[in-house]
C-alpha positions in Angstrom: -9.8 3.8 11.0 -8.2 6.7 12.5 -6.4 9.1 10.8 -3.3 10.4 12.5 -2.9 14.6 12.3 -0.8 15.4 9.6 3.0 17.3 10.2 5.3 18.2 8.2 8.5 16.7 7.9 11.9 17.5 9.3 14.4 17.3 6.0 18.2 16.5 5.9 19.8 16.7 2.6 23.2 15.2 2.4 24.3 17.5 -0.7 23.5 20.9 1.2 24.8 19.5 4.9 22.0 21.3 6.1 18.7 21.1 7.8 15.3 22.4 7.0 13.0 21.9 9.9 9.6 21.7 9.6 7.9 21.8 13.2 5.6 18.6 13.4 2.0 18.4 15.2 1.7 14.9 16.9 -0.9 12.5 16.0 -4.1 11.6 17.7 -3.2 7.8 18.8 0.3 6.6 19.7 0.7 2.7 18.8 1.5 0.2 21.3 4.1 -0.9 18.8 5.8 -0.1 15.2 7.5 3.4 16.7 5.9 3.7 20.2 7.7 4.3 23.1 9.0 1.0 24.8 9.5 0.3 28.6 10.2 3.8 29.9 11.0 5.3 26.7 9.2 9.1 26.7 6.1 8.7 27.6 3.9 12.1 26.2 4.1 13.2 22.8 5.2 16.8 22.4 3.1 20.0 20.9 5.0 21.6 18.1 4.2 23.8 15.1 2.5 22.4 11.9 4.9 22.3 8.7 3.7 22.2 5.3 5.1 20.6 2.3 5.2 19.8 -1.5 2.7 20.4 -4.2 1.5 16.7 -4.6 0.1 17.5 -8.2 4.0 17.6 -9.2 4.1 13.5 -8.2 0.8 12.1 -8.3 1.5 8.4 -8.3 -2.2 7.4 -9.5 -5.2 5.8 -7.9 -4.7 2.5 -5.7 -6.3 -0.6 -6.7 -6.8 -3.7 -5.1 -4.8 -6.8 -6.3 -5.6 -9.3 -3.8 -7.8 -9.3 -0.4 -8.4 -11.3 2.8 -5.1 -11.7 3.7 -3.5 -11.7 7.2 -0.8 -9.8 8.3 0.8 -9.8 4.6 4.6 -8.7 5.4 7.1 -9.6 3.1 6.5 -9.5 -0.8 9.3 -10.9 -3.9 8.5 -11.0 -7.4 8.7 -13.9 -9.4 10.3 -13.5 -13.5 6.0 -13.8 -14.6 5.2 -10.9 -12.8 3.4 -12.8 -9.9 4.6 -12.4 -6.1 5.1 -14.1 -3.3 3.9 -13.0 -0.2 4.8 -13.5 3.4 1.3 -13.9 6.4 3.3 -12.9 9.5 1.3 -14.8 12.0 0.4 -17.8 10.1 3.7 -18.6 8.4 2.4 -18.9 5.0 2.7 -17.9 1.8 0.8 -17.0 -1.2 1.3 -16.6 -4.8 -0.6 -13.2 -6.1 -0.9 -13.0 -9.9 -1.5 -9.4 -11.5 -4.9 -10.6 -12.2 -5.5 -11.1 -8.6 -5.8 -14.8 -7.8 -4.2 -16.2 -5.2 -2.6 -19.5 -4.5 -1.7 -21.2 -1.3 2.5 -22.1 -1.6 3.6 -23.7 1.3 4.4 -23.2 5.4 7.7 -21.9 6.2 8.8 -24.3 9.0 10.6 -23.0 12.3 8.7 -19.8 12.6 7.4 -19.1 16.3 5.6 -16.0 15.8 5.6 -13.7 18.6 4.1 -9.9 18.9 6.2 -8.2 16.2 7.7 -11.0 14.8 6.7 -14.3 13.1 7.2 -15.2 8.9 8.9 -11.6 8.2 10.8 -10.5 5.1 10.7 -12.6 1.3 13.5 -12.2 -1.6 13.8 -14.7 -4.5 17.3 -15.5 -5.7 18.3 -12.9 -8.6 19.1 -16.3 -10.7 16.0 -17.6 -10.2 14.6 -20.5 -11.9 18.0 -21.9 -12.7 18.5 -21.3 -9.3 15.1 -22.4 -7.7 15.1 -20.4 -4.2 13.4 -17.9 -2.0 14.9 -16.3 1.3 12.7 -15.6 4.4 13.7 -13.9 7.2 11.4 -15.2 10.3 11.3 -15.7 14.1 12.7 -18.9 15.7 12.5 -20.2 19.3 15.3 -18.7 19.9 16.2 -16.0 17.7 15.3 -14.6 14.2 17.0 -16.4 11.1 17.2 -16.6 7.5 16.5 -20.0 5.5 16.9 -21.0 2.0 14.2 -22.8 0.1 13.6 -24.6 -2.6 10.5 -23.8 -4.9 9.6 -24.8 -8.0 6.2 -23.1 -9.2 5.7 -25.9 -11.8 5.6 -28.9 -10.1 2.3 -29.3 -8.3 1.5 -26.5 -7.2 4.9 -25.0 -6.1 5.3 -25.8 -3.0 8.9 -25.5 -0.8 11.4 -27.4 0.2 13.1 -28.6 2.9 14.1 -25.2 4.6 17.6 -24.8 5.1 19.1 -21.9 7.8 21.7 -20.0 6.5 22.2 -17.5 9.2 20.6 -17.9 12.7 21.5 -15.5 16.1 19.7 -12.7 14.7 18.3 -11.2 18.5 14.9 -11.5 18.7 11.9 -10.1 21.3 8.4 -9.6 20.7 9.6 -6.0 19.1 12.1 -4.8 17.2 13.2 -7.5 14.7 13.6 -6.0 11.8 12.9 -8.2 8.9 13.9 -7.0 5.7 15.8 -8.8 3.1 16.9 -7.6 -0.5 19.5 -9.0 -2.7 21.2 -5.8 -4.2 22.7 -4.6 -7.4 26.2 -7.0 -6.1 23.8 -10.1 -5.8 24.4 -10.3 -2.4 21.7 -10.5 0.4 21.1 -7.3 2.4 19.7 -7.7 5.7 18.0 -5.3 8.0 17.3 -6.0 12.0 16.4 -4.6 15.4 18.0 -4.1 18.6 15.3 -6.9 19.8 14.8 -4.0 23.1 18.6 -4.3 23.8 19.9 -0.9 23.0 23.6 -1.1 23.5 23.7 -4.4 20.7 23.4 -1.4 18.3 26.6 -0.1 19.0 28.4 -3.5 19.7 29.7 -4.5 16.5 30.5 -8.4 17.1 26.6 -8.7 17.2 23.7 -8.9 14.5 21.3 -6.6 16.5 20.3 -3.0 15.4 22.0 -3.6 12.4 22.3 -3.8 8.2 23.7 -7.2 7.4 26.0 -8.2 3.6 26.2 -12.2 3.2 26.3 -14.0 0.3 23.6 -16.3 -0.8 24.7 -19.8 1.3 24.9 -17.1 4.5 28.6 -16.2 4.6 30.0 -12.7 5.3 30.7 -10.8 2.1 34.5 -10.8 1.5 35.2 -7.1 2.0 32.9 -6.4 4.8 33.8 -3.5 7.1 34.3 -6.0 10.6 35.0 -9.1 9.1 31.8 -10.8 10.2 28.4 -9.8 8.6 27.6 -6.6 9.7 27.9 -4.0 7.1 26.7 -1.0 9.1 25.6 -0.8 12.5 23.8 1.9 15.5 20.5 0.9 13.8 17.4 0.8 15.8 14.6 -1.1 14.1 15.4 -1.3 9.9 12.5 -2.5 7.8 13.2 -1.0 4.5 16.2 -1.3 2.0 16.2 0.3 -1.5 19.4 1.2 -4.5 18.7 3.9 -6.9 20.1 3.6 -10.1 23.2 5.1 -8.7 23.5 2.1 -6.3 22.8 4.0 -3.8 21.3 2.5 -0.5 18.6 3.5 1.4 17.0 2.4 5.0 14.1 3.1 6.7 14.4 3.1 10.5 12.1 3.1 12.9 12.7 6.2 15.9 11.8 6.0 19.5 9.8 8.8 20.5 11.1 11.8 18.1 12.6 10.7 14.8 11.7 8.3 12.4 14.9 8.1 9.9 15.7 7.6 6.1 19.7 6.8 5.7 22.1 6.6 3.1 24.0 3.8 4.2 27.9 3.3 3.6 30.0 0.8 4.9 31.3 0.9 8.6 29.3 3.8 9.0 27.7 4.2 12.6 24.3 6.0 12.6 24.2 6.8 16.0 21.4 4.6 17.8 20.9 4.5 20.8 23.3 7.8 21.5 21.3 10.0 19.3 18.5 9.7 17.8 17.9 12.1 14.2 20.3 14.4 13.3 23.1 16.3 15.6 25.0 13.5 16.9 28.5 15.0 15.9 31.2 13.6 13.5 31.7 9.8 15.2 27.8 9.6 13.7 25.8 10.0 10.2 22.9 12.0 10.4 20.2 10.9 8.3 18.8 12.4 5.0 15.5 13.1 6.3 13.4 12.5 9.3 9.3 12.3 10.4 7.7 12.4 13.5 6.8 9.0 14.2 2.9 10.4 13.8 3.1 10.6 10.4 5.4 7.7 9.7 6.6 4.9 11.7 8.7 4.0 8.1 8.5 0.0 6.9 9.4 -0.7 3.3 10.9 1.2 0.6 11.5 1.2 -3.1 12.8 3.4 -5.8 11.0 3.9 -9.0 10.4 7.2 -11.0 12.9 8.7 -9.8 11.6 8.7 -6.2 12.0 6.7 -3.1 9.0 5.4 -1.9 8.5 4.4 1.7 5.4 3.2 3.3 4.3 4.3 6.4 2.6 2.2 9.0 1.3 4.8 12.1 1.5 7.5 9.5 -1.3 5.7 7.5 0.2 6.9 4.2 3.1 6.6 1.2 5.5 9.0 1.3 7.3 9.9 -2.1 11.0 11.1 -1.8 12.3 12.8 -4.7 16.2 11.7 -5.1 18.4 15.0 -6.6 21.0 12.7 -7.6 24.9 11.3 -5.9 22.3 10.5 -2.8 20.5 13.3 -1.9 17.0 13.5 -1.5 14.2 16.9 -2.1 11.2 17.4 -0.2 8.8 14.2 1.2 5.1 14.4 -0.7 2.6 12.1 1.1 0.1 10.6 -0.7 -3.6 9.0 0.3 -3.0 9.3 3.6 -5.9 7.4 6.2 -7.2 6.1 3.1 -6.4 2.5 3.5 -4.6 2.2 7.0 -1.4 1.0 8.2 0.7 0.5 5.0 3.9 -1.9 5.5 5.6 -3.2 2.2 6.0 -1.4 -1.1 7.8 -2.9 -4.2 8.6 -2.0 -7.3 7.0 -4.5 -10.2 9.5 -5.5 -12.6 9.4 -3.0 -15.1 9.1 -0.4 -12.9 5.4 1.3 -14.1 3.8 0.6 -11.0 4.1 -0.5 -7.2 2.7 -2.7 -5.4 1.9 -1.9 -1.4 0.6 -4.1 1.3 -1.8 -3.3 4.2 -1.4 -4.6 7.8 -4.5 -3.9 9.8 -4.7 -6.8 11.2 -1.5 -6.8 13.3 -2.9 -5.9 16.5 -2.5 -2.3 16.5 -4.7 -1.0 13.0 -8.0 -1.0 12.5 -9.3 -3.1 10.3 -12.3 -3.3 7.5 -14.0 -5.4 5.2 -11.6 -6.6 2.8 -8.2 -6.4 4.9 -5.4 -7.0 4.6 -5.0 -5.9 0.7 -2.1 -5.8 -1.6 -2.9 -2.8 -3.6 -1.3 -1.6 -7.6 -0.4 2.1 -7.3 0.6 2.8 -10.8 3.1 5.4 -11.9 2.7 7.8 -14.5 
């Protein structure tokens, strides 16, 4: 594989209301997707200053090690009560049952999913009442659109496999980029939702539709009563979300993809408007929020996110690497660490394990743009001292 020059990042925290930038050198390799520039989007990647950055003996997060290998395109990953997980193939539209111990069982085909470049069998959340209420969530690719279906699984009879799928919320845009993909259910029980702009820029800003936006719905797909528009959006001038975290505070935090400069984290409020595609990072003026921090997409490209330890965790697809967040408290955030960066490619998922000792992380070299080895794609155990 190869490694992307490391930068320092460009950090935003909301308790200061100040910045503290931190010039970023640009990598070696620019994707074709996950962050790239897109149909005459900037073309050149700029030359500026390298920044440095935290001790990372003050956060080591321990040595990965492999759970589970040979998977394809592993995307979305949900915990079950036993400590197993679900997990999402992108491409295929199948999923598989990893145990700590690392075996892995074939669960079933999600049906409906047309995968298409960046999209396909996308994000995974089990139902917080789960077993007495038997279902899992996936977020995928349609013909038409990207949607969410309900499905019933029971792991104990035969095998486990699902349901009849049942759509609870189509007319997500879709496009071979940009779909977002991510689905949590939050501290409220309802079902967070992150999506893309599918390529069409100005659905960020347009508030009647489910592009380039965070969703709230309840579990059978409706909006949640107190919703900012009425409908499901709860915030909106998104770009391409793939990650979605609460602190113990209940705070939320996304991961955005940028275009060509900025790569975001957000603290996300309801109604709020964080500016794409009128500005893109920080300076966008009071009818915007700034993020809490930004990367260059070099040493990020930013897909899913956790909390645990006290830190966010994101992990970082183009940037090769897992970024460690400390959080200060009332949703402010310190200085980004990185950790084993280039050591095992393009990183897309992280979750927390129940219990919160270690995370689990997914590889996804075999999308198309990494490079993949012997072994890929991997869901690796970081555990966490």
């Amino acid at each position: 594989m190869e490694p992307s020059a490391r930068a320092g990042p460009l950090l935003r925290t909301a308790s200061l209301l100040g910045a503290l930038v931190l010039l970023a050198g640009c990598g070696a390799r620019r994707d074709a997707t996950d962050g790239a520039p897109r149909d005459g989007a900037g073309a050149t990647d700029g030359q500026e200053e390298p920044g440095g950055r935290g001790d990372p003996a003050d956060a080591d997060p321990g040595r990965p090690e492999e759970v589970a290998t040979g998977l394809e395109v592993p995307w979305g990953l949900a915990f079950l009560p036993d400590g197993s997980a679900l997990v999402s193939q992108r491409d295929s539209a199948e999923v598989v049952r990893v145990s700590p111990d690392g075996s892995v069982a074939g669960v079933g085909t999600v049906e409906g999913v047309a995968p298409n470049g960046e999209g396909g069998l996308l994000g995974l959340a089990v139902d917080p009442g789960f077993p007495e209420e038997p279902y899992v969530y996936a977020y995928h690719t349609a013909d038409s659109d990207n949607r969410i279906s309900r499905l019933e699984y029971d792991p104990e009879n035969g095998g486990g496999g699902f349901g009849e799928a049942e759509v609870v919320l189509d007319g997500i845009p879709s496009a071979s980029h940009h779909n977002g993909g991510r689905i949590e259910f939050g501290p409220d029980g309802l079902l967070y939702v992150g999506t893309g702009d599918a390529g069409r820029e100005s659905l960020s800003q347009d508030t009647d539709s489910l592009g380039g936006k965070i969703l709230r719905i309840t579990a059978d797909g409706d909006p949640a009563p107190d919703n900012p528009f009425g409908n499901p959006v709860y915030s909106y001038g998104h770009r391409n979300v793939q990650g979605l975290a609460w602190d113990e505070e209940g705070n939320l935090y996304a991961t955005e993809f940028g275009q060509n400069a900025f790569d975001e984290v957000n603290l996300i409020e309801p109604g709020d408007n964080y500016g794409w595609p009128e500005v893109e990072g920080t300076g966008g003026g009071d009818e915007y929020v700034d993020p809490l921090l930004t990367w260059s997409p070099a040493e990020a490209s930013p897909s899913g996110a956790a909390v645990a330890g006290g830190s966010l965790w994101v992990a970082a697809l183009r940037g090769e690497r897992l970024w460690e967040v400390p959080l200060t408290g009332g949703g402010g955030v310190g200085e980004p660490v990185d950790h084993h960066q280039g050591e095992y490619g393009r990183l897309r998922t992280v979750v927390t394990v129940p219990g919160g000792d270690e995370l689990w992380l997914t590889t996804s070299n075999l999308d198309g743009v990494g490079d993949p080895s012997d072994g890929d794609d991997r869901v690796l155990r970081v555990p966490l001292g």
